[in-house]
N, C-alpha and C positions, 0 to 999 in steps of 0.2 A: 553533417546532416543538414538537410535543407527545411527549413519548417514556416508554417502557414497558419498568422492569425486569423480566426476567423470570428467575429462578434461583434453583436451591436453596438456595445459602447465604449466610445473613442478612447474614454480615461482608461479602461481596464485596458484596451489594447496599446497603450501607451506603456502603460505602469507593467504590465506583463512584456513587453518588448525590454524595457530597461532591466528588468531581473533577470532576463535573459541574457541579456549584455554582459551576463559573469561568465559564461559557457563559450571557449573561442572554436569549440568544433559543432557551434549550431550558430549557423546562417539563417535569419529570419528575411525569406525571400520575397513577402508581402503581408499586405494584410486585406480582407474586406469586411464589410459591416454589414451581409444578407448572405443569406443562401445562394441564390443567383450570380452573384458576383462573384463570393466561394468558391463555385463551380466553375466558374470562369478561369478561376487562378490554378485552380487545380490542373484543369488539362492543359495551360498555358506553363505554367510553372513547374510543375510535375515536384510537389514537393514528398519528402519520405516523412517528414508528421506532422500533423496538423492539431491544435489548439483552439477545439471546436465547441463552443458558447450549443448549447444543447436547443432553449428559447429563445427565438428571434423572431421579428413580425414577419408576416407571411407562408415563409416557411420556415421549421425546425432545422436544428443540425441535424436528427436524424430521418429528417426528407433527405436528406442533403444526399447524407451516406449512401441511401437506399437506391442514390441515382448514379451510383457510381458502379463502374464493374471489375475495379480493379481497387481497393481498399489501401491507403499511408496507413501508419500507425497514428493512433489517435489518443487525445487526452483530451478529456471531455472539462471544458471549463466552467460553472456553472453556479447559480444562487438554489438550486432547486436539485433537493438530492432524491427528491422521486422519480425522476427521469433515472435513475439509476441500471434500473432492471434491464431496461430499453436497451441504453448505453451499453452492457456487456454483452448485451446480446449481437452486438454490431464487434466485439472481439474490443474493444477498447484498452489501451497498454494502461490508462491510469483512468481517474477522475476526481476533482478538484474541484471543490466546494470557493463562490467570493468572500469575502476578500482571499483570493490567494496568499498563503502563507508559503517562503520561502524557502522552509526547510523543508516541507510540504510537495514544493515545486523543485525542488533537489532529488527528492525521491521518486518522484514520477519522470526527472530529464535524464535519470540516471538509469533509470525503466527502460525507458525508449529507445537508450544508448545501447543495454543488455539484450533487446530485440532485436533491432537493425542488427549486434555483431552475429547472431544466432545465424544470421542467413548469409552475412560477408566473412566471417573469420577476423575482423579486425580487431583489433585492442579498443576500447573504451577510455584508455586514459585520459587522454585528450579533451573527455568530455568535463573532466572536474575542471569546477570552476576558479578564476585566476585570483587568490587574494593572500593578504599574509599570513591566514591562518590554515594554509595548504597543508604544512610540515604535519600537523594534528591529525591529517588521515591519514588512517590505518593503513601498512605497506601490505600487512597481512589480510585485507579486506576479505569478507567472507563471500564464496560465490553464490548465496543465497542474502539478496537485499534485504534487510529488516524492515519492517514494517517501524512505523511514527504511532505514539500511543493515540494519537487522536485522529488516525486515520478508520477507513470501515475497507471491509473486505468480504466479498462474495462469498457466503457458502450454501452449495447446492447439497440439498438431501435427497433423492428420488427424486421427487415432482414438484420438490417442493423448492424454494432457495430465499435465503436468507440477505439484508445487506445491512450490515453490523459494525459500530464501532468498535477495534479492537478492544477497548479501555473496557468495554460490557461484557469479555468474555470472564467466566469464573472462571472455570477449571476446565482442561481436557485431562483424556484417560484413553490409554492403545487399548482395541479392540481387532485385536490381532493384527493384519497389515492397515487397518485402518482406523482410526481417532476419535473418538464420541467430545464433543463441544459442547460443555454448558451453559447455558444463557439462558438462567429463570425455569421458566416453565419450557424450553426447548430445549431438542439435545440432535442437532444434526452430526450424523454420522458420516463423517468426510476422508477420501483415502489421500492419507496422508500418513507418515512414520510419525512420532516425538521427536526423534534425531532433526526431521524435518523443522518443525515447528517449532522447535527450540532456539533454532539459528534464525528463524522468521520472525517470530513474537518480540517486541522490545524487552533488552535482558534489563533494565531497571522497572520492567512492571510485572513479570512474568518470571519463575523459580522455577526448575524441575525436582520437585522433590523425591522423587524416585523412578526406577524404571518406566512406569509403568503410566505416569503421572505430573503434567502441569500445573501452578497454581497462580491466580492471580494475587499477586502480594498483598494487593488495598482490600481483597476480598478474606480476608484473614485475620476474624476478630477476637483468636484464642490460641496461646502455645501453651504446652505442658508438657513435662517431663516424660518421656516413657522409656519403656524398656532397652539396657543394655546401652546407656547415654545417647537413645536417640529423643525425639521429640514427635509431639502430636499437636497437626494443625488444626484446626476447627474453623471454617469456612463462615460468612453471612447465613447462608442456606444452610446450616447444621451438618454438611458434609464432612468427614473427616477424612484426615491423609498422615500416614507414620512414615517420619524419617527417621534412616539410619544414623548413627554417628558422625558419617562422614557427614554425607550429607545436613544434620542438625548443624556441626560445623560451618561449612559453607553459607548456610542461611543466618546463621548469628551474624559472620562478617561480612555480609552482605546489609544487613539491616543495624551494624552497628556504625556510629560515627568514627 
């Protein structure tokens, strides 16, 4: 995969080249430090993703986009996460808050990998990065990327859309083919399974306590006994949720050392 820094400042395109430096099947084919030149490299270079700094003087990254007719996959690089909304609306594979955090930028190289094969049929292997702690990943990787607890993630309700760090979600609940999300005082209704969002959600922050129902573990400031040796959760928000036995099980050895 051929990719394309695009941002103002030299250090970040520097320090973002070097951690890039772990991934031997992305070739970083240039860089420029404005929109205009951006543009330049793009139809010169023809790269498939680009590493687009959002604020720039004169023009934005998404001037940039919007002068394009033909879209790379993109991952928006950025100090400013209210340019967000912008950003997905331009189809964006990631976006990435500075200082760029690494494991952060694993999950979004690994995005863009999972894109580009959608449309080639290629394997993805290649794309992990070369160190000695390779053996550690999983041979069984799940075909659905997990989400980093300290990432955010889009959700659109009707007209409305949401951009959220996952760590803020409490609890989701199925609503038949699709998933009611709580977060305070909001509950966008997103079509999504549980099966889904189970394999999505980081499994050290996030529990299925039943059928029916997610929880966030930190958001859980009550167990008790109940019926038939299952156990009742009690929520921040006063919400409750009853596990089964099995279930109760799984969540002791889950939360026990």
């Amino acid at each position: 995969m051929k990719a394309l820094i695009i941002d103002d400042e030299p250090l970040l395109r520097a320090e973002l080249r070097r951690m890039l430096g772990a991934y031997p099947a992305l070739e970083i084919v240039g860089e420029a430090a404005d929109a205009e030149s951006g543009l330049e490299c793009i139809h010169r270079l023809r790269p498939d993703l680009l590493f687009l700094d959002v604020q720039m003087p004169e023009k934005s990254g998404l001037d940039l986009l919007a002068a394009l007719e033909t879209l790379p996959l993109v991952i928006f690089v950025t100090a400013h996460d209210r340019h967000a909304m912008r950003a997905f609306d331009f189809g964006a594979t990631d976006y990435l808050l500075k200082p760029v955090n690494e494991a952060r930028l694993r999950v979004a190289v690994m995005r863009a990998f999972a894109a580009l094969d959608t449309g080639s049929g290629h394997s993805s292997d290649a794309a992990e990065p070369h160190s000695e702690e390779d053996g550690t990943i999983a041979a069984d990787r799940a075909s659905v990327e997990p989400l980093a607890e300290d990432q955010c993630v889009l959700l659109r309700d009707g007209d409305q859309t949401y951009f959220v760090p996952v760590k803020t979600i409490q609890s989701i609940e199925a609503c038949g083919s699709y998933a009611r999300v709580h977060l305070g005082d909001r509950r966008p209704l997103i079509p999504r399974s549980l099966n889904f969002l189970e394999q999505r959600l980081p499994a050290q922050l996030f529990f299925r306590v039943s059928r029916n129902a997610i929880v966030n573990i930190r958001e859980v400031t009550k167990i008790e006994p109940w019926f038939s040796g299952g156990l009742r959760a009690t929520l921040r928000n006063g919400s409750t949720f009853d596990l089964s036995r099995r279930q109760a099980k799984l969540f002791r050895d889950s939360m026990t050392l």
